[in-house]
N, CA, C and O of each residue as an XYZ file, in Angstrom:
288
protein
N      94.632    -31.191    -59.729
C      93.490    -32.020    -59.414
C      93.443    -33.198    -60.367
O      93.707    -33.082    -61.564
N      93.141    -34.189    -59.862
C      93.046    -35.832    -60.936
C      91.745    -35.655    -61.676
O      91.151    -34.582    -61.568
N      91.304    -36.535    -62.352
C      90.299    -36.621    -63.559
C      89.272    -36.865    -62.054
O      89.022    -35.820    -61.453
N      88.960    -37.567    -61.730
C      87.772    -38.008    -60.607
C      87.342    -36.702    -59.869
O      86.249    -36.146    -59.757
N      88.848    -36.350    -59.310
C      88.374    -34.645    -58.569
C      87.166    -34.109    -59.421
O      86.021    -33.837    -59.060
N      87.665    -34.047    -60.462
C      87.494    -32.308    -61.225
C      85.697    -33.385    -61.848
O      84.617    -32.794    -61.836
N      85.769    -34.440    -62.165
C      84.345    -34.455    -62.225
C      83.803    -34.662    -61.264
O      82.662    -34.340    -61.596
N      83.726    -35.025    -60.091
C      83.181    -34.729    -58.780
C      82.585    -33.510    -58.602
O      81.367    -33.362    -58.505
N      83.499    -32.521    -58.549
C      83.589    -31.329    -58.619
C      82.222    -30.863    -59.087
O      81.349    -30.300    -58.427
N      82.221    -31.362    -60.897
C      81.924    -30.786    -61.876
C      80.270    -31.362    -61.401
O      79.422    -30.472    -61.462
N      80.026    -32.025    -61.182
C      78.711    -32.802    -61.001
C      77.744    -31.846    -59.716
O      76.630    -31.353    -59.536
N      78.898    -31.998    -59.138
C      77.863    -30.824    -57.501
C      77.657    -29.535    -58.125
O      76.591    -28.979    -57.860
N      78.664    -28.804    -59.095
C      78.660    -27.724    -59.232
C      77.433    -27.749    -60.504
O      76.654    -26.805    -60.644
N      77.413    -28.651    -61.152
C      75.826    -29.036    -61.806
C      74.482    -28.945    -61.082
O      73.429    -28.347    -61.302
N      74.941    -29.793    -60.110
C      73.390    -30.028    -59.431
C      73.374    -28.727    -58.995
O      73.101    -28.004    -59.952
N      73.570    -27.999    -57.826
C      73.782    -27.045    -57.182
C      73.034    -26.074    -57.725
O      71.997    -25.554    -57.314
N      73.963    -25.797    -59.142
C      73.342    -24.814    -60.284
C      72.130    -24.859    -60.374
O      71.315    -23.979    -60.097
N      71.935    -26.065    -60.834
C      70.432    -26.450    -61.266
C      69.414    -26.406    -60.026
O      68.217    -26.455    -60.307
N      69.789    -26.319    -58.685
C      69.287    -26.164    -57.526
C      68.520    -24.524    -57.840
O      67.375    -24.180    -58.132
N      69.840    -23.771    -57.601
C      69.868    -22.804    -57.370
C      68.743    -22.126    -58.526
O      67.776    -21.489    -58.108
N      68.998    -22.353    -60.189
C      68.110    -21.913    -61.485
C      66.600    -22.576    -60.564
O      65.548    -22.018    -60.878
N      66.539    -23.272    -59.900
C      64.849    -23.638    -59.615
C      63.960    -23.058    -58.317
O      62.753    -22.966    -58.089
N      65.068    -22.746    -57.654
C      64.957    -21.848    -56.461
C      64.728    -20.383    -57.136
O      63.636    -19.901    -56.837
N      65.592    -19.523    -58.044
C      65.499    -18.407    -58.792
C      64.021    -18.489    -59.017
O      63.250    -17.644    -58.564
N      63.509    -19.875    -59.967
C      62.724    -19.489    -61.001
C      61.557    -19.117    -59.956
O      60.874    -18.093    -59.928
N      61.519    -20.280    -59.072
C      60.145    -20.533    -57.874
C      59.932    -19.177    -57.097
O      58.828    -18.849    -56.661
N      61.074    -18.410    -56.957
C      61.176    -17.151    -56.068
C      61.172    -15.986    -57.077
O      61.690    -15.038    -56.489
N      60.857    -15.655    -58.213
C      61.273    -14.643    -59.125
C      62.464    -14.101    -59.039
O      62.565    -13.043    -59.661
N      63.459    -14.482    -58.449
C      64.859    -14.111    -58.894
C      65.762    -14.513    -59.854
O      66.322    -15.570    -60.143
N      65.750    -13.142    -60.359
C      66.703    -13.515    -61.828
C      68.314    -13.454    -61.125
O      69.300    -14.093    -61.492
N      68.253    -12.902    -60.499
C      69.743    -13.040    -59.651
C      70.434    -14.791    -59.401
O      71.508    -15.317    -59.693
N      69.029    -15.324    -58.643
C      69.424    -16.556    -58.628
C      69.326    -17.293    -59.863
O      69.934    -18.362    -59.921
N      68.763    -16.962    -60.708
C      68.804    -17.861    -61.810
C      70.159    -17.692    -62.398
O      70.885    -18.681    -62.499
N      70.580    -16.465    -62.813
C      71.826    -16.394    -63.251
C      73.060    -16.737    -62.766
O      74.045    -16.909    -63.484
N      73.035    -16.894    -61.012
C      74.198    -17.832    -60.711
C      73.795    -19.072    -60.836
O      74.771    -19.819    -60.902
N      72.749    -19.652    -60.902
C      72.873    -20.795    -60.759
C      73.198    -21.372    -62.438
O      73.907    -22.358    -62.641
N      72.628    -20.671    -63.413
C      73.013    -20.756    -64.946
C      74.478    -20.625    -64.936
O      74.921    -20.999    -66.022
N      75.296    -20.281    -64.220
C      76.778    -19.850    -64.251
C      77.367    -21.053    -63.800
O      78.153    -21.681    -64.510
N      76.896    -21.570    -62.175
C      77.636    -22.529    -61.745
C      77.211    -23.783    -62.347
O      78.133    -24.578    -62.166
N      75.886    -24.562    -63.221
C      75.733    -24.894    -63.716
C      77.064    -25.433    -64.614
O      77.633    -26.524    -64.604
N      77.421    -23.686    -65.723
C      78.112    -24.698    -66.769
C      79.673    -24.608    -65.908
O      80.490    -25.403    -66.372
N      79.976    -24.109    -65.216
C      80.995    -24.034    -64.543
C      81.650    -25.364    -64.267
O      82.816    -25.733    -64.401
N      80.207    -26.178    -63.704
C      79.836    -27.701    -63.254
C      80.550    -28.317    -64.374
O      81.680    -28.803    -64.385
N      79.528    -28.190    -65.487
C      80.059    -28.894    -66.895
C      81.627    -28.522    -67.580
O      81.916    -29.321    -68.471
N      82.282    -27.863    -67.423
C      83.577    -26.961    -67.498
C      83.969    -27.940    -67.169
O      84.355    -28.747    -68.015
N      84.013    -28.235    -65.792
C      85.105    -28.892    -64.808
C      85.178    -30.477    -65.182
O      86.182    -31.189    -65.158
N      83.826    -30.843    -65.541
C      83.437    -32.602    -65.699
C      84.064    -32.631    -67.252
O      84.487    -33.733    -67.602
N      84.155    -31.670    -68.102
C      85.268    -31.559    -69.061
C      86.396    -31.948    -69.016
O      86.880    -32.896    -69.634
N      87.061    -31.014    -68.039
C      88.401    -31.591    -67.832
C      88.710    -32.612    -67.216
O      89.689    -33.310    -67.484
N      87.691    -32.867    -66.078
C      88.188    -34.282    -65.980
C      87.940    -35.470    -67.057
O      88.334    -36.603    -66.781
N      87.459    -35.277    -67.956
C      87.236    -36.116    -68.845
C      88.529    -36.510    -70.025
O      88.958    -37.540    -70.544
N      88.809    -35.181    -70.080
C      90.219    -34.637    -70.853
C      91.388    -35.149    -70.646
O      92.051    -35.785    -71.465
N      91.740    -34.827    -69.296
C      92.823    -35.410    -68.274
C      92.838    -37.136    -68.380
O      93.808    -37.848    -68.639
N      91.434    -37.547    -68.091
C      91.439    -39.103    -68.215
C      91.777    -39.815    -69.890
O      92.302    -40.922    -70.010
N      91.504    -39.236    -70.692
C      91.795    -39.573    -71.989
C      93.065    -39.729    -72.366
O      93.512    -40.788    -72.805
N      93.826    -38.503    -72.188
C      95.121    -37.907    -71.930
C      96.274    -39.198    -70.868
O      97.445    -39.411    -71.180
N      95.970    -39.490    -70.347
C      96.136    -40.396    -69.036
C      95.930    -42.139    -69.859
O      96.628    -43.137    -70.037
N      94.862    -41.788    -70.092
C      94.748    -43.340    -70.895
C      95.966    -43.689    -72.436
O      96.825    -44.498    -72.786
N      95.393    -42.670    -72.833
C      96.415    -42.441    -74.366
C      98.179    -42.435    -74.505
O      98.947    -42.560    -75.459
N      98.362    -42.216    -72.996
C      99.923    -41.888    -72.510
C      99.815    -43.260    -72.040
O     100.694    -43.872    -72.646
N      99.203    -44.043    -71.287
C      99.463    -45.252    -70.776
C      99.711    -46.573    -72.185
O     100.648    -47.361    -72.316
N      98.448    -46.381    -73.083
C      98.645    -47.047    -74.370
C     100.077    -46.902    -75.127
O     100.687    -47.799    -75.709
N     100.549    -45.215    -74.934
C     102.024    -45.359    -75.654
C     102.619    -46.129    -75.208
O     102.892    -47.209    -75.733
N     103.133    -45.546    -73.575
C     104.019    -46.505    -72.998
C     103.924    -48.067    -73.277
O     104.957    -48.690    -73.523
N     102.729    -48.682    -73.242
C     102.861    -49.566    -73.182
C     102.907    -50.645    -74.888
O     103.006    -51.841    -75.161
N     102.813    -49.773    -75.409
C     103.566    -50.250    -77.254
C     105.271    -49.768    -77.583
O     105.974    -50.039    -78.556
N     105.620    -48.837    -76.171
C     107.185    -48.887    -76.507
C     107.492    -49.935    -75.862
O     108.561    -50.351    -76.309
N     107.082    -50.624    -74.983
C     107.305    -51.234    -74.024
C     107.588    -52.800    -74.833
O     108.475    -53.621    -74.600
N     106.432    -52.847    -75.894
C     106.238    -53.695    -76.640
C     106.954    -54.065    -77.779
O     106.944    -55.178    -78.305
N     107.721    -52.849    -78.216
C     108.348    -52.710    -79.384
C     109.680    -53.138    -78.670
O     110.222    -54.095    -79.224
N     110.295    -52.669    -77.623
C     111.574    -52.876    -76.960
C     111.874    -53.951    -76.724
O     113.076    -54.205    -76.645
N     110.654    -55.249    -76.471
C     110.851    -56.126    -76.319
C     110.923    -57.275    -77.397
O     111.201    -58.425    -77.056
């Protein structure tokens, strides 16, 4: 998955969560609160890695482009 996927991803699986923890709380279910506390950071997990990946991605592009610089 690319950096954009995985925070895409990571953002619905936020909201969702946070859907779901307010639906729990409004309905007395601790059931729902706890998935939605799960997919929540699950959400944040994922908007991690895409964050990671993009850094990673940027930092590899900067090398290349100082060998690129040096060669010349």
């Amino acid at each position: 998955m690319g950096s954009t996927t995985d925070k895409i991803k990571g953002t619905a699986n936020e909201a969702i969560g946070k859907a779901k923890q307010g639906v729990g709380e409004a309905t007395g279910s601790e059931r729902l609160q706890g998935e939605g506390a799960m997919q929540e950071v699950k959400g944040k997990g994922q908007k991690a890695m895409g964050d990671a990946k993009e850094a990673t991605k940027e930092a590899i592009d900067r090398a290349a482009g100082a060998a690129k610089k040096a060669a010349d």
